[in-house]
C-alpha positions in Angstrom: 254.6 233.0 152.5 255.4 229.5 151.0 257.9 227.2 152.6 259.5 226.8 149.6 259.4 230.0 146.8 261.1 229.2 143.3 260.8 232.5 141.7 262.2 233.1 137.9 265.1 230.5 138.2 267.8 230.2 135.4 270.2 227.7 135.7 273.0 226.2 132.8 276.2 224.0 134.0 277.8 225.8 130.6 279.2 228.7 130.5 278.3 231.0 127.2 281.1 231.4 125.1 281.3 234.3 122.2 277.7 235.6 123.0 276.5 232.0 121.8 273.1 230.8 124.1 273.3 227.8 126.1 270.8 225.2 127.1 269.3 225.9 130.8 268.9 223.1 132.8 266.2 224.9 134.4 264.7 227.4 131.9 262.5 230.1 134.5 260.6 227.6 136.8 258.6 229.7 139.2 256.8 227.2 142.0 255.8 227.2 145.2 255.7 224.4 147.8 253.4 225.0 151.2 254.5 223.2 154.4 253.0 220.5 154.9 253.0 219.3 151.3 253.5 216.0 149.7 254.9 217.5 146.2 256.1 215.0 143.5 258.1 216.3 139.9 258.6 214.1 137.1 259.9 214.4 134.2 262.4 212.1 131.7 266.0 212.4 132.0 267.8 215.6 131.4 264.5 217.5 132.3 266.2 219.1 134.7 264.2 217.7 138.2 267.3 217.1 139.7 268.8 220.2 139.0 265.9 221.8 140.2 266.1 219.8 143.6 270.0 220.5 144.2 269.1 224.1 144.5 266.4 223.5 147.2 268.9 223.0 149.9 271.8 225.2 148.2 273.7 222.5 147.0 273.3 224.3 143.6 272.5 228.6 143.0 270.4 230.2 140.6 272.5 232.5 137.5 269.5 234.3 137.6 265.7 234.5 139.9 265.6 233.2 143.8 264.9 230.2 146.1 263.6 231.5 149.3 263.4 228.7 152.1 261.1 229.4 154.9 262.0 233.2 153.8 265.6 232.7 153.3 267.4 233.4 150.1 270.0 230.5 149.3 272.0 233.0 147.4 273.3 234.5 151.3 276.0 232.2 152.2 275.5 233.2 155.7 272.5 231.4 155.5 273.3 228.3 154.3 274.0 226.5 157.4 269.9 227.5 158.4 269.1 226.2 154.5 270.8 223.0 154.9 269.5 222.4 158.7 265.7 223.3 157.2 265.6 221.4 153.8 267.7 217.9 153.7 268.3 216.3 150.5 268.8 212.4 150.1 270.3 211.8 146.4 269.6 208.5 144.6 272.5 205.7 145.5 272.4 205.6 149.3 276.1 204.3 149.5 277.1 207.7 148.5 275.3 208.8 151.9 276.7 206.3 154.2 279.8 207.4 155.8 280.2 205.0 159.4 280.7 201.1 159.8 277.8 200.9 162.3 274.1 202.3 161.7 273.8 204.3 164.5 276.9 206.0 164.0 275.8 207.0 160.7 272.6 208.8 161.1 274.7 210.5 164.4 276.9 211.8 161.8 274.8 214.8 160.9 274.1 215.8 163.7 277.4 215.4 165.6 279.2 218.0 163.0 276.2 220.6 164.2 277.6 220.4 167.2 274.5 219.0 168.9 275.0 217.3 172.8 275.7 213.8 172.8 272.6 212.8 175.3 270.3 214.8 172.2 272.4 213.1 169.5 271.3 209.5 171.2 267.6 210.7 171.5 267.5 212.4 167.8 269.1 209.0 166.5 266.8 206.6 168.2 263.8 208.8 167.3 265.0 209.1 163.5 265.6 204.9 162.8 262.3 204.3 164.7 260.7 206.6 162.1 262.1 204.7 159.2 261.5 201.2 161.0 265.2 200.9 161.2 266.0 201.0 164.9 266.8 196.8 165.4 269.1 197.4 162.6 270.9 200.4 164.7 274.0 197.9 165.4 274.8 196.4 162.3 276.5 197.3 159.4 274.9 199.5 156.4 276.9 197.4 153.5 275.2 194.4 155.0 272.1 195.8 154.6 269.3 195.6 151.6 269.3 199.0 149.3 266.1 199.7 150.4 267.5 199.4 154.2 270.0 201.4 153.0 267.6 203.9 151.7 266.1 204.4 154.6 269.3 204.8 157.3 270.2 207.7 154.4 266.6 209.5 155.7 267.0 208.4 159.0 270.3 210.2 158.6 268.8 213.4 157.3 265.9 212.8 160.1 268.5 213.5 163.0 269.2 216.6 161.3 265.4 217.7 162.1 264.6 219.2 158.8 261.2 220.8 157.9 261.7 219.0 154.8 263.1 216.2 153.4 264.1 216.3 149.2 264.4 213.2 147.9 266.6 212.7 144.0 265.1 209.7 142.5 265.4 207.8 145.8 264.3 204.6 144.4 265.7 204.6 141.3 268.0 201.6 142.1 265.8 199.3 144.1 264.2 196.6 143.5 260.1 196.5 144.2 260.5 195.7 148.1 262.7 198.2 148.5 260.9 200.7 146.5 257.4 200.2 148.5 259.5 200.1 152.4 261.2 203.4 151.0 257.7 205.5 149.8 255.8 203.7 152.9 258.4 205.8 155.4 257.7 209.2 152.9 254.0 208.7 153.0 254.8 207.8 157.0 257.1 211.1 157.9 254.8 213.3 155.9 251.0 212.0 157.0 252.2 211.1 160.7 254.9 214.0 161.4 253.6 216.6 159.0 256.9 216.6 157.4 257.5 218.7 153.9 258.2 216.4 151.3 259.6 216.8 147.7 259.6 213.2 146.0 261.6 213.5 142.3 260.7 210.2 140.4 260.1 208.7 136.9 257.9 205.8 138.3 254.1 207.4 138.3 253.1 204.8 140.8 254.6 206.6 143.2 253.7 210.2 141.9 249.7 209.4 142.0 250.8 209.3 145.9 251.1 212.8 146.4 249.0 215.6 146.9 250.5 217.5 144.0 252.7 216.6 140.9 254.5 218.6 139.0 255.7 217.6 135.2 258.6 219.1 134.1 260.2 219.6 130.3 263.2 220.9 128.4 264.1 222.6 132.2 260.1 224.2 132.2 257.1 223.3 134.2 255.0 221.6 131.7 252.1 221.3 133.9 250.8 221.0 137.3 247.8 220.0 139.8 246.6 216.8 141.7 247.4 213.3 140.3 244.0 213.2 139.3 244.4 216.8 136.8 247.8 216.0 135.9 247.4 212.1 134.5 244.3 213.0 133.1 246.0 214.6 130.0 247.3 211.6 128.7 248.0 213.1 124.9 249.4 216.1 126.9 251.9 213.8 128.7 252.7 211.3 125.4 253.5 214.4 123.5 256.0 214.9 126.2 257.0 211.3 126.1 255.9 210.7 129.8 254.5 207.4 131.0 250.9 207.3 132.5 250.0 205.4 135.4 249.0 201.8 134.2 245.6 202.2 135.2 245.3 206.0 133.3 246.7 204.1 130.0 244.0 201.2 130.4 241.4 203.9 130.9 242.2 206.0 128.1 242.0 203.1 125.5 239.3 202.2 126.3 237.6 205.6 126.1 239.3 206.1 122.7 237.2 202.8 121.6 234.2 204.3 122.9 233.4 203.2 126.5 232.0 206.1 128.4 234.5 206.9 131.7 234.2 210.1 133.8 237.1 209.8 135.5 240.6 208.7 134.8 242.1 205.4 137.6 244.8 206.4 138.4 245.0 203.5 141.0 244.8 199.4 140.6 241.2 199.7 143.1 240.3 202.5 140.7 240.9 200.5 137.8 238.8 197.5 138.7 236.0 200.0 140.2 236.0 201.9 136.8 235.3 198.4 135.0 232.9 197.4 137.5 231.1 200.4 136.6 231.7 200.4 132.9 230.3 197.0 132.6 227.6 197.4 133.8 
């Protein structure tokens, strides 16, 4: 069975009124996410990715079809509390994570209201802000910090937790560059190192070429799915949908439309210049 099992899922913030249809935010997604697994979803706004994510931990139910973590159904509320412990969500402006005056104290947060022993809650703290590269900061104060520092004493926070998995809503979406490469280094860092799940939601395809799968969504549907490679391949698939394509994709498919013979799409800047290499030749 998958870690994560999206079967059939409806979901509308509206209610219907008078028998009249309302729009789904997510319109029947059915997907699967192995452990393990680096999984990315874009989409432009209002696709409904983030809807999609807030029901991954429970935050949000399904009107209709299940989401079955590691087996159990987050329609139970008696199993919430095992959802939430399994599969932790980080949402996109880290000061609406931050709760304590000190950085340690905040990533002990979590797991102080589990009820976990204060000698564990030291170890699981330490542990998490050495993951994220965080633990000189472990004395100062998180509005002092840098959003992507920020950003990452949010994960560290969902780190003490222990998850299996770690959803992240647009994480980066606020940040500048800096902060948006120290934020996916600790993702790619958590899930290549400590074989941690991870669901990445993001409009910038720089970051979604890093996963092992992406998945586009549109109008609350899965458009399409598969490995960066299948997925930014079908560039007049993805402009139809008006998605962005990796810069190195765009270049490549230009330049195919005037003629030059490529086999496979860049989807990288070292692609790029090894495809022109090539192509030049």
């Amino acid at each position: 069975m998958s870690f994560i099992s999206i079967q059939d899922v409806f979901f509308s913030y509206e209610q219907a009124e008078d028998g009249k249809p309302v729009q789904n935010a997510v319109d029947g997604v059915s997907l699967n996410v192995e452990k393990g697994e680096f999984v990315a979803i874009i989409g432009h706004n209002g696709c409904g990715k983030s809807t999609l994510a807030k029901h991954l931990n429970a935050m949000l139910l399904p009107d209709s079809g299940k989401v079955l973590i590691d087996g159990d159904d987050t329609s139970l509320e008696e199993k919430t509390f095992d959802i939430r412990e399994k599969v932790g969500l980080v949402l996109q402006n880290p000061d609406n994570q931050l709760v304590a005056s000190i950085v340690e104290e905040d990533v002990a947060f979590g797991p102080e209201n589990l009820g976990v022993e204060p000698a564990e809650i030291r170890r699981r703290v330490d542990e998490a802000l050495k993951a994220v590269d965080m633990y000189e900061y472990r004395t100062h104060a998180p509005f002092k910090l840098s959003g992507g520092q920020k950003q990452r004493v949010a994960i560290a926070g969902i780190l003490a937790i222990q998850p299996q998995c770690i959803v992240l809503d647009e994480p980066t979406a606020m940040l500048d560059p800096n902060g948006r490469e120290e934020v996916i280094s600790t993702l790619l860092k958590l899930n290549r190192e400590k074989k941690m799940t991870v669901v990445l939601i993001t409009h910038y395809m720089d970051e979604a070429v890093l996963a092992d799968r992406v998945v586009v969504m549109d109008g609350g549907k899965v458009l399409t799915q598969g490995t960066p490679e299948e997925v930014f391949s079908q560039v007049e698939l993805l402009k139809k949908h008006r998605l962005d394509v990796p810069q190195s994709a765009e270049l490549a498919y230009r330049l195919k439309g005037c003629g030059l013979k490529i086999d496979n799409i860049p989807l990288t800047q070292a692609d790029c210049v090894a495809m022109l290499r090539e192509a030049m030749r």
